[in-house]
N, CA, C and O atoms as a GROMACS GRO file, in nm:
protein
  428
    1UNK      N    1   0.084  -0.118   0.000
    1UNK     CA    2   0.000   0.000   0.000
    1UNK      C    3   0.089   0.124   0.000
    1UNK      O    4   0.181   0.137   0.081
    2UNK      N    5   0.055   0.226  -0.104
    2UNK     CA    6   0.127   0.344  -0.098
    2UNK      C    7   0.098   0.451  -0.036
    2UNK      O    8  -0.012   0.426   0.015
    3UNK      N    9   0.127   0.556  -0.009
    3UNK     CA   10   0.094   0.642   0.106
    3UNK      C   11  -0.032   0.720   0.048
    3UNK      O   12  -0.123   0.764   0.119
    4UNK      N   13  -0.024   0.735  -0.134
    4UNK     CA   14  -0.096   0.772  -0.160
    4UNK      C   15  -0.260   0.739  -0.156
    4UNK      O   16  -0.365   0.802  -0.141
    5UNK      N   17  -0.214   0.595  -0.178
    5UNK     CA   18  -0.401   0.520  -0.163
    5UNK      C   19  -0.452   0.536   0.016
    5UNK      O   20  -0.572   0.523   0.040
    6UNK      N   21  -0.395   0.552   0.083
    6UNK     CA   22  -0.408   0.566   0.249
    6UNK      C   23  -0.532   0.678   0.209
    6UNK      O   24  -0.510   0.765   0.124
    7UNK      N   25  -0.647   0.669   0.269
    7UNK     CA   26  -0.733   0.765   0.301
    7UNK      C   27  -0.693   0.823   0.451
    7UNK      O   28  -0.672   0.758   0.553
    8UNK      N   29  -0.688   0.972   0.433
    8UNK     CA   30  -0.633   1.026   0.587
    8UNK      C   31  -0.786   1.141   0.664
    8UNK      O   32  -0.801   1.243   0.731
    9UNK      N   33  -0.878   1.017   0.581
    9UNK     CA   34  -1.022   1.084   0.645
    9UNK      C   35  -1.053   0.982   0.703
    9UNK      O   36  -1.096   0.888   0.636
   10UNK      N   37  -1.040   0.973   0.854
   10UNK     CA   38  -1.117   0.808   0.876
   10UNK      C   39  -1.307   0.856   0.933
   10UNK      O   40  -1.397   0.774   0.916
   11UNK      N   41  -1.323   0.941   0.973
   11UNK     CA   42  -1.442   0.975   0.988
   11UNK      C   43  -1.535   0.914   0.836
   11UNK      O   44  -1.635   0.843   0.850
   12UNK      N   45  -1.490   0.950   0.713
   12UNK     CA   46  -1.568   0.958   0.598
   12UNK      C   47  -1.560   0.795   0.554
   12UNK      O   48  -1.641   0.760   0.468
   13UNK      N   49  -1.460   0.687   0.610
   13UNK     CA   50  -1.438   0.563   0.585
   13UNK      C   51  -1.510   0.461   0.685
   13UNK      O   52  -1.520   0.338   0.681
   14UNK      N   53  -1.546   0.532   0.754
   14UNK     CA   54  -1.628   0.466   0.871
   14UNK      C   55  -1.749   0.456   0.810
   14UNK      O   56  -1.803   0.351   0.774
   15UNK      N   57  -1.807   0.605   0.796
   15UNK     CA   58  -1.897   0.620   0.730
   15UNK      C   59  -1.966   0.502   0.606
   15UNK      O   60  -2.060   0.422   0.602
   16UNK      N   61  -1.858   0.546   0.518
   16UNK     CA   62  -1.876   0.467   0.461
   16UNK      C   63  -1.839   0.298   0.444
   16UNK      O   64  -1.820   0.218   0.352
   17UNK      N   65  -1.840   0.299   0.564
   17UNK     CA   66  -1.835   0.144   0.551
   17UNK      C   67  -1.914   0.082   0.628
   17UNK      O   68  -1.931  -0.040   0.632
   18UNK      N   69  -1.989   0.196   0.721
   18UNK     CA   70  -2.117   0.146   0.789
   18UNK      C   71  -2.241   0.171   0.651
   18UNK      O   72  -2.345   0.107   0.660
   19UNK      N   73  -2.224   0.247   0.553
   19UNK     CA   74  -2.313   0.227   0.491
   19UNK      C   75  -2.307   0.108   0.387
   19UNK      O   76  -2.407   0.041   0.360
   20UNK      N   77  -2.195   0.087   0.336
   20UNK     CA   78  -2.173  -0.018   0.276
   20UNK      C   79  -2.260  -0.176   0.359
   20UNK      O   80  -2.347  -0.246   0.306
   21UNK      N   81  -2.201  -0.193   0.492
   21UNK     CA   82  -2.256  -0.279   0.544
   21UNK      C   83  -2.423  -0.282   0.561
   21UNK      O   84  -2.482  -0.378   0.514
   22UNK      N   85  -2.488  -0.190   0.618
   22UNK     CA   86  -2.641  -0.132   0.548
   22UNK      C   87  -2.662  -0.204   0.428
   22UNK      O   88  -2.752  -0.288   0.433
   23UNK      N   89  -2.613  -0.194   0.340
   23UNK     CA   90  -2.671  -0.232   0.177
   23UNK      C   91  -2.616  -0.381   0.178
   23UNK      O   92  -2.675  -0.469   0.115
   24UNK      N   93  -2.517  -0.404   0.241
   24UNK     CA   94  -2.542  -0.574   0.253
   24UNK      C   95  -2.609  -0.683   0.316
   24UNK      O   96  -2.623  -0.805   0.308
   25UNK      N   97  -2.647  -0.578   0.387
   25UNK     CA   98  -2.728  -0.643   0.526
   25UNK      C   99  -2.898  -0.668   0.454
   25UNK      O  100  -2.971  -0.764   0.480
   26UNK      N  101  -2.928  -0.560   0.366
   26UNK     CA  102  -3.048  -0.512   0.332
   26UNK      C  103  -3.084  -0.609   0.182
   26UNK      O  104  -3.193  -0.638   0.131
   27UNK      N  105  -2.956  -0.639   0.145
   27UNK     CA  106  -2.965  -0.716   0.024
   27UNK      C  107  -2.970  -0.874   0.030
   27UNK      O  108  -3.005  -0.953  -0.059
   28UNK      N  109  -2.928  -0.897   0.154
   28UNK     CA  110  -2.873  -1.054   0.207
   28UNK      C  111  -3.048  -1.029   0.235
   28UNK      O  112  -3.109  -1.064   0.134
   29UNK      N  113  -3.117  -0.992   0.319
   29UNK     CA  114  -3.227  -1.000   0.363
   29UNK      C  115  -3.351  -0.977   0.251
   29UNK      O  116  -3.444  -1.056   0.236
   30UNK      N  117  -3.335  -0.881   0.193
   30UNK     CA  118  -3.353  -0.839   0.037
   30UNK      C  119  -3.519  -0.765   0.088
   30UNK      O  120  -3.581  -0.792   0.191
   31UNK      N  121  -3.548  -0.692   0.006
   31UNK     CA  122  -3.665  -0.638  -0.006
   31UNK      C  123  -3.768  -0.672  -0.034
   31UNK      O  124  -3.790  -0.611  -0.139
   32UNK      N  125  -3.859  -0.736  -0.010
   32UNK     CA  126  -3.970  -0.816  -0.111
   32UNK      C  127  -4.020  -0.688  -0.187
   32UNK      O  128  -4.046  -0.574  -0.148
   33UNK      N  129  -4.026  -0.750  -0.312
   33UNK     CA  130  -4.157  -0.658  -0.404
   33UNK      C  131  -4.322  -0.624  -0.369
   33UNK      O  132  -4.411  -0.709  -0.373
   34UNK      N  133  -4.333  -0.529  -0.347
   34UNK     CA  134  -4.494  -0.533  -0.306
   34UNK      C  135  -4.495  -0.470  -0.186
   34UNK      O  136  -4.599  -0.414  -0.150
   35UNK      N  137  -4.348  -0.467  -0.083
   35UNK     CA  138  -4.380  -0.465   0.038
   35UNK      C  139  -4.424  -0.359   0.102
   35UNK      O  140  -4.396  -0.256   0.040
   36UNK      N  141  -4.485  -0.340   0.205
   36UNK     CA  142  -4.546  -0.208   0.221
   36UNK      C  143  -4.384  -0.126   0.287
   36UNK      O  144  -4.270  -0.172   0.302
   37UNK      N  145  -4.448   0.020   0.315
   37UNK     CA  146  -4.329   0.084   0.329
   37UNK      C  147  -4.270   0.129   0.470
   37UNK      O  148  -4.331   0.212   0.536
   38UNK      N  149  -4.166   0.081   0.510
   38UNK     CA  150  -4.142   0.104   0.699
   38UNK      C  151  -4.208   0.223   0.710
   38UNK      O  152  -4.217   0.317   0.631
   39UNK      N  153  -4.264   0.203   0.842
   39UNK     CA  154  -4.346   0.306   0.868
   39UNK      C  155  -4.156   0.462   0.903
   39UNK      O  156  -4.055   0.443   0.970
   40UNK      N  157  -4.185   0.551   0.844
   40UNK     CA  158  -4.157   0.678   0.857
   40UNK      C  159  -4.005   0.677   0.805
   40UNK      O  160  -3.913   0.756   0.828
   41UNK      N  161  -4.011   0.539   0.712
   41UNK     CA  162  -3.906   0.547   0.604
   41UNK      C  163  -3.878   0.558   0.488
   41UNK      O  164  -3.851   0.453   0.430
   42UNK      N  165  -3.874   0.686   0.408
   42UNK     CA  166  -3.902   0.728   0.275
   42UNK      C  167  -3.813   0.820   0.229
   42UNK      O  168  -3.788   0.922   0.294
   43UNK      N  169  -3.742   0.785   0.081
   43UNK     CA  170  -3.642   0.836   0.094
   43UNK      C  171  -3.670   1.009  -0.045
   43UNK      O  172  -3.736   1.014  -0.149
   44UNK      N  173  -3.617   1.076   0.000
   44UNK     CA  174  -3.613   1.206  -0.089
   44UNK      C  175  -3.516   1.152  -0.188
   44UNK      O  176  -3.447   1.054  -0.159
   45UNK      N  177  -3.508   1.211  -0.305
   45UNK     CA  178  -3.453   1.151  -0.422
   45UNK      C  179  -3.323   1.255  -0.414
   45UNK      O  180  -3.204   1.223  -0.422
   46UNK      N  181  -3.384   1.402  -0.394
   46UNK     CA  182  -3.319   1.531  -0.429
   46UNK      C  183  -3.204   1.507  -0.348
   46UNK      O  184  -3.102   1.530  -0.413
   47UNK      N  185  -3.184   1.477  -0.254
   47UNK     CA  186  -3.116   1.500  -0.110
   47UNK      C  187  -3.015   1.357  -0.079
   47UNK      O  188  -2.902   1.349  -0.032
   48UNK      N  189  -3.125   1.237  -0.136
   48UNK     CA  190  -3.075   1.121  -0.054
   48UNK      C  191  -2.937   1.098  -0.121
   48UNK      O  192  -2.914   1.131  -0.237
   49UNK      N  193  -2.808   1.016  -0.005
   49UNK     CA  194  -2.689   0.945  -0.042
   49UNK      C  195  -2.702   0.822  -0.163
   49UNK      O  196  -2.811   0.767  -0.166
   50UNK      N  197  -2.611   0.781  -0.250
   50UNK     CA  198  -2.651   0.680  -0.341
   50UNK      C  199  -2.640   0.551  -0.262
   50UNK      O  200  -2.684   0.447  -0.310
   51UNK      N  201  -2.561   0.553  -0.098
   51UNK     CA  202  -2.642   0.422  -0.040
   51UNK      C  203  -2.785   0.448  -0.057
   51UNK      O  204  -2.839   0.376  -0.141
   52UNK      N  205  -2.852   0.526  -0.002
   52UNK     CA  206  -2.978   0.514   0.037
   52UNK      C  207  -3.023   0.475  -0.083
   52UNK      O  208  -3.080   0.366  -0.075
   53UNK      N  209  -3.021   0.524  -0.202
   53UNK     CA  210  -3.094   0.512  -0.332
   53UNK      C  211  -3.079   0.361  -0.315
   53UNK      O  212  -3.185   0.304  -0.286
   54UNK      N  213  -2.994   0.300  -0.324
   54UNK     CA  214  -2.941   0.172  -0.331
   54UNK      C  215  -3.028   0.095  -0.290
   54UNK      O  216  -3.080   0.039  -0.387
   55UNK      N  217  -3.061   0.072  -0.219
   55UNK     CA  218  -3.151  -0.004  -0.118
   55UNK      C  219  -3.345   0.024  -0.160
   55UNK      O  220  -3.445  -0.036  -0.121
   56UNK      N  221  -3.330   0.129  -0.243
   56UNK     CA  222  -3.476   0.095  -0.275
   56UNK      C  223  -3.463  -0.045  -0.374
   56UNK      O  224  -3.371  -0.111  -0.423
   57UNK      N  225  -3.622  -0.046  -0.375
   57UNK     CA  226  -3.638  -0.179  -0.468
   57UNK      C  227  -3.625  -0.151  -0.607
   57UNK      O  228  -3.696  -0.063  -0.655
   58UNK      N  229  -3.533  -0.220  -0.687
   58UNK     CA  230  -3.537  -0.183  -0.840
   58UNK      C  231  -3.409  -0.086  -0.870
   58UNK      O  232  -3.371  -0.055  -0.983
   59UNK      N  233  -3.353  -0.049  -0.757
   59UNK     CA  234  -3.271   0.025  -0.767
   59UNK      C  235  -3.118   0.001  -0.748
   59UNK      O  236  -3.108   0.034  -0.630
   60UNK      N  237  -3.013  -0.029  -0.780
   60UNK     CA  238  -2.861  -0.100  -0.772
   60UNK      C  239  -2.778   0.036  -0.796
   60UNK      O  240  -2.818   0.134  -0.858
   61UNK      N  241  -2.612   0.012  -0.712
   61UNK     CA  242  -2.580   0.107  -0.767
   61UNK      C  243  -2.554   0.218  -0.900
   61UNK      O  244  -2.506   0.331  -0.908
   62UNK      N  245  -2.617   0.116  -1.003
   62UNK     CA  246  -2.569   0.186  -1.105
   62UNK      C  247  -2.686   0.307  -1.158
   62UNK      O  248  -2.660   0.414  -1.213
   63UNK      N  249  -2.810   0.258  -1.126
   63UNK     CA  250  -2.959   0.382  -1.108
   63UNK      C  251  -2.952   0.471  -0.995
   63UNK      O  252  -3.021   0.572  -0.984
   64UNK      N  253  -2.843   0.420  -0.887
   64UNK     CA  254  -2.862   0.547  -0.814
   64UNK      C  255  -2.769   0.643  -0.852
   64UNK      O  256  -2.764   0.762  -0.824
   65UNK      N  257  -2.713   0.589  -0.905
   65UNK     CA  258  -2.544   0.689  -0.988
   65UNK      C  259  -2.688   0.791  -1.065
   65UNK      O  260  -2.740   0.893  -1.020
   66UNK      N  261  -2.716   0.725  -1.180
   66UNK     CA  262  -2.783   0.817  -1.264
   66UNK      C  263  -2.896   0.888  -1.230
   66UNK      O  264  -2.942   0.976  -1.303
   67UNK      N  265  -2.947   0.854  -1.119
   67UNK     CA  266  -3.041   0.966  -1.046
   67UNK      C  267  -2.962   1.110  -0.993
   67UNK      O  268  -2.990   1.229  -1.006
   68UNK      N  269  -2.819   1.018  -0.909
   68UNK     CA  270  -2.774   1.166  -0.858
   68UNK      C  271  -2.761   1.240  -0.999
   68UNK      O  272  -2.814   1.349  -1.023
   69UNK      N  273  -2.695   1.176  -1.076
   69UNK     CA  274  -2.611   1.277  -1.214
   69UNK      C  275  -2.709   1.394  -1.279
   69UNK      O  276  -2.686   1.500  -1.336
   70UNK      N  277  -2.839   1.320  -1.241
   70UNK     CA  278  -2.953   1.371  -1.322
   70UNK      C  279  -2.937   1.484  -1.265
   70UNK      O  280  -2.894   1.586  -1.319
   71UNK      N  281  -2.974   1.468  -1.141
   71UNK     CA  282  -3.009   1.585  -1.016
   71UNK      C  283  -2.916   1.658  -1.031
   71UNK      O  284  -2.952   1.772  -1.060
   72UNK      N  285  -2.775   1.640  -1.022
   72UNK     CA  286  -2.709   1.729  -1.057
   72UNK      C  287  -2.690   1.824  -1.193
   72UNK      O  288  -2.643   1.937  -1.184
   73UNK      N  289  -2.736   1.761  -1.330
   73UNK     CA  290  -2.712   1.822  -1.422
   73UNK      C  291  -2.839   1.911  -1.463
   73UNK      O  292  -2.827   2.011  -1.534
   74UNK      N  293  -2.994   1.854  -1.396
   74UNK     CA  294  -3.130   1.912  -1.421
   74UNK      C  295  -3.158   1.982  -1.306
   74UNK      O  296  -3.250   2.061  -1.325
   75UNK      N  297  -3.103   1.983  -1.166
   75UNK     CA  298  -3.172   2.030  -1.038
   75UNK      C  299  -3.212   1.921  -0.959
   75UNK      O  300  -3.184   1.802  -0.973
   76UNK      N  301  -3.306   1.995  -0.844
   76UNK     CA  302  -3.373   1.856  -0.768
   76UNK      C  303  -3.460   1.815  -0.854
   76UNK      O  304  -3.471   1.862  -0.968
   77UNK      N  305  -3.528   1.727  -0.808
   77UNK     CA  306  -3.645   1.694  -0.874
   77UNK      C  307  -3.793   1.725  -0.725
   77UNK      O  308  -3.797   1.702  -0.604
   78UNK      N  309  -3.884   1.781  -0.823
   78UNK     CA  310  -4.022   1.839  -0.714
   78UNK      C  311  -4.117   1.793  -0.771
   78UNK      O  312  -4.197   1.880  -0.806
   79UNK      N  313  -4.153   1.666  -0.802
   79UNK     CA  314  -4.228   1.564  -0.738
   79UNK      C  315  -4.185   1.416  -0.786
   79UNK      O  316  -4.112   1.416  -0.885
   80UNK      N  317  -4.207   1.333  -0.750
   80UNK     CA  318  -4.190   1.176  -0.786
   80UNK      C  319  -4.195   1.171  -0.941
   80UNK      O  320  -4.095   1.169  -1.013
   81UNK      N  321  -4.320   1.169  -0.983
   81UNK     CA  322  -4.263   1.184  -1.139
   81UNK      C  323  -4.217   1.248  -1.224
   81UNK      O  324  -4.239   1.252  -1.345
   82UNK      N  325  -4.114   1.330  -1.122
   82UNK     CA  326  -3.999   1.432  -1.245
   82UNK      C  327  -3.892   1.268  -1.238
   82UNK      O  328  -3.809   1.279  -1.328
   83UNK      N  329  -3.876   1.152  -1.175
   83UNK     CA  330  -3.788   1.040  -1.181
   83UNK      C  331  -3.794   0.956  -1.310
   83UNK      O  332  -3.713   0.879  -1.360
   84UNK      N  333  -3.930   1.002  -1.353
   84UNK     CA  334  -3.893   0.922  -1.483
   84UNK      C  335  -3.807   1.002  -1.594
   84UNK      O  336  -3.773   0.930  -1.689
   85UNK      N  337  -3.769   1.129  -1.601
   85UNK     CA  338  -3.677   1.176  -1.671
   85UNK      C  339  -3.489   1.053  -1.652
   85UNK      O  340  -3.394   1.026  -1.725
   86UNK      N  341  -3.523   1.027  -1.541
   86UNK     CA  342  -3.370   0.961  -1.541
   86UNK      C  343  -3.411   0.784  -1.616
   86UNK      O  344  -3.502   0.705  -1.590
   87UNK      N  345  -3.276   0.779  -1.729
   87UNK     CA  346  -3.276   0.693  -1.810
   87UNK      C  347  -3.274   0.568  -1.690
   87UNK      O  348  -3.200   0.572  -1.592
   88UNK      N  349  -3.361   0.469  -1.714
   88UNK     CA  350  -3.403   0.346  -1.687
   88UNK      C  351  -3.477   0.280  -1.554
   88UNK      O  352  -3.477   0.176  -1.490
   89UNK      N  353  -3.542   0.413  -1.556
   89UNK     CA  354  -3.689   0.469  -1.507
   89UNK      C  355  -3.783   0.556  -1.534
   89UNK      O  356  -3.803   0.677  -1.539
   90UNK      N  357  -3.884   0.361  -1.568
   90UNK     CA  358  -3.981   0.362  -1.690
   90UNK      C  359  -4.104   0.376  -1.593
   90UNK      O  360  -4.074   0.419  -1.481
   91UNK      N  361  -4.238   0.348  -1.615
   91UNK     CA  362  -4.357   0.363  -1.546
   91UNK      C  363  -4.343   0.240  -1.472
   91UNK      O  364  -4.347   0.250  -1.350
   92UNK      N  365  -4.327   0.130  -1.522
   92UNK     CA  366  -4.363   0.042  -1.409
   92UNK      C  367  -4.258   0.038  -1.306
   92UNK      O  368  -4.305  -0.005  -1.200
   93UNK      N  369  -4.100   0.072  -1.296
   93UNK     CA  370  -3.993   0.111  -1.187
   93UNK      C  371  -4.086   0.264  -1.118
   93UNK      O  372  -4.106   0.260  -0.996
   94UNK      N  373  -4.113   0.325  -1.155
   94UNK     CA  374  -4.166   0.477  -1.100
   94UNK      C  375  -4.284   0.389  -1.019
   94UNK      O  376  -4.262   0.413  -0.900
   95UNK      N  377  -4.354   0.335  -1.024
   95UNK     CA  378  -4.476   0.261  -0.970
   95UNK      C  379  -4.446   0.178  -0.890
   95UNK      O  380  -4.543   0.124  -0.838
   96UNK      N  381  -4.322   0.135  -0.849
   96UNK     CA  382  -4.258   0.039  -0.780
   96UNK      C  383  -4.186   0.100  -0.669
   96UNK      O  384  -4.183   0.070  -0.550
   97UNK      N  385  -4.125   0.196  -0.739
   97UNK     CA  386  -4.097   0.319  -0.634
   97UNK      C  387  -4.132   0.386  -0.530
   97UNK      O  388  -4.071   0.412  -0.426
   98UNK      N  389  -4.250   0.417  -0.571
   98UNK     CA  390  -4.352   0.574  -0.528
   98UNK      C  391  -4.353   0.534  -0.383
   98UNK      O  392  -4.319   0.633  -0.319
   99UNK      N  393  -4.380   0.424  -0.295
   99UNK     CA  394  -4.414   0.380  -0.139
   99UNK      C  395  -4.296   0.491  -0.116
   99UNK      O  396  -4.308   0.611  -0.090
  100UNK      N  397  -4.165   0.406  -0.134
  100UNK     CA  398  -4.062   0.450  -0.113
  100UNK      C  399  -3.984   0.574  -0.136
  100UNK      O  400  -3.864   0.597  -0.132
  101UNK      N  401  -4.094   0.653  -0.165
  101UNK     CA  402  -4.038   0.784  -0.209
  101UNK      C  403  -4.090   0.943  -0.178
  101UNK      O  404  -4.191   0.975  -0.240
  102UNK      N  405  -4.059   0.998  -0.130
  102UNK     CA  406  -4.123   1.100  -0.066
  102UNK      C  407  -4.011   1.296  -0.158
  102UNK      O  408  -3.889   1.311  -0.148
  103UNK      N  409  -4.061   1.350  -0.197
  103UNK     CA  410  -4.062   1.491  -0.224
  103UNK      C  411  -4.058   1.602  -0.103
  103UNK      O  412  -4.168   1.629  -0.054
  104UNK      N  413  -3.958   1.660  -0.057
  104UNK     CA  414  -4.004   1.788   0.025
  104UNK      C  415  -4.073   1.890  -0.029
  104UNK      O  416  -4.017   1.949  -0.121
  105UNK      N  417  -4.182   1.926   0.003
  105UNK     CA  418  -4.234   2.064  -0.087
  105UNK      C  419  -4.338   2.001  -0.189
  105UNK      O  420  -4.410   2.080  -0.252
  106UNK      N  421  -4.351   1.863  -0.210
  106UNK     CA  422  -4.432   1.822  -0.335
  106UNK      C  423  -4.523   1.805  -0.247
  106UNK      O  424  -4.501   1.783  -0.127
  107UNK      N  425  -4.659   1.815  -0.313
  107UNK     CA  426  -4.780   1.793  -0.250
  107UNK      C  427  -4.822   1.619  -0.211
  107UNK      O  428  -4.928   1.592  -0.155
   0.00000   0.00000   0.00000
C-alpha cells in the first residue's frame, strides 16, 4: 500500500463502511416486491446518499449513480414523477418506487 491510496479521512471511511454494510445487510435479507413501506421510512430523491438510493427496490448502484447525475445536471427533482426523466426509469420502476419515495415541498 502506498501512502498515496491511504485515506487520511477516517471519519468519511467509517462512514462509509457502515453504509456499505447497510446495503449488505439489506440485500442478504432483500426487499420483497410489493412490500409495504417502513413506517416513517421514505427516501427524498433530491437530497438522498446513493447508499440510500441503493436499497430501494429496483434500484442498484448503477440507477442510483444516474439519479444523482440527473439531479445534478437538471436540479432537484419536485415531485416523484420528475424520476422518470432519469434513463431506466420507466412507469412500471416509477410505480414500484412511489411507497418509497417522498418529495419535500411536493404535495
Amino acid at each position: 500500500m502506498t501512502r498515496a491510496s491511504v485515506d487520511r479521512r477516517p471519519g468519511r471511511t467509517v462512514a462509509l463502511l457502515l453504509a456499505s454494510l447497510a446495503c449488505v445487510i439489506l440485500m442478504q435479507w432483500g426487499i420483497p416486491h410489493g412490500a409495504s413501506t417502513p413506517v416513517g421510512w421514505r427516501v427524498d430523491p433530491s437530497t438522498a446518499s446513493r447508499a440510500e438510493l441503493s436499497v430501494l427496490p429496483g434500484v442498484g448502484p448503477s440507477l442510483a449513480r444516474a439519479i444523482i447525475l440527473d439531479r445534478t445536471a437538471h436540479g432537484p427533482f419536485h415531485s416523484i414523477d420528475d424520476l422518470a426523466r432519469v434513463k431506466g426509469i420507466g412507469p412500471a420502476r416509477l410505480a414500484a418506487l412511489r411507497p418509497w419515495l417522498r418529495v419535500e415541498g411536493a404535495p
